[in-house]
Steps between C-alpha positions, in 0.01 A plus 500: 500500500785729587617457147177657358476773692875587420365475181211723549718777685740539165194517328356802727840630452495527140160677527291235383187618712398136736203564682450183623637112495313227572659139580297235389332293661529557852428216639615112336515420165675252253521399187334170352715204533758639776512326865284679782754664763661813545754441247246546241298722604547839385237701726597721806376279755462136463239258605568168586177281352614184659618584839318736619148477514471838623650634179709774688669719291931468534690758359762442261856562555511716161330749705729506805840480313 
């Protein structure tokens, strides 16, 4: 995520006008075909569908590096 918003702060630099930016999707999501686990997953927070039956919501470390 850091990496983007480097990105995004060259951009603003330049004077390209950003008025907004908008990681998608929040919350878990994978493409077809791929294993289900964090690995994978390319949300902001991940949900673990088979072990935990309360589907809590675990961030990801790309957020916290």
């Amino acid at each position: 995520m850091q990496s983007h918003l480097t990105e995004i702060s060259k951009a603003i630099k330049k004077g390209i006008p950003v008025h907004a930016y908008n990681w998608w999707p929040i919350t878990s999501n994978r493409e077809w075909g791929h294993p289900f686990d964090p690995n994978t997953d390319f949300g902001l927070y991940y949900v673990d569908l088979d072990n935990e039956p309360a589907l809590k919501r675990i961030i990801h470390d790309k957020i916290t590096d």
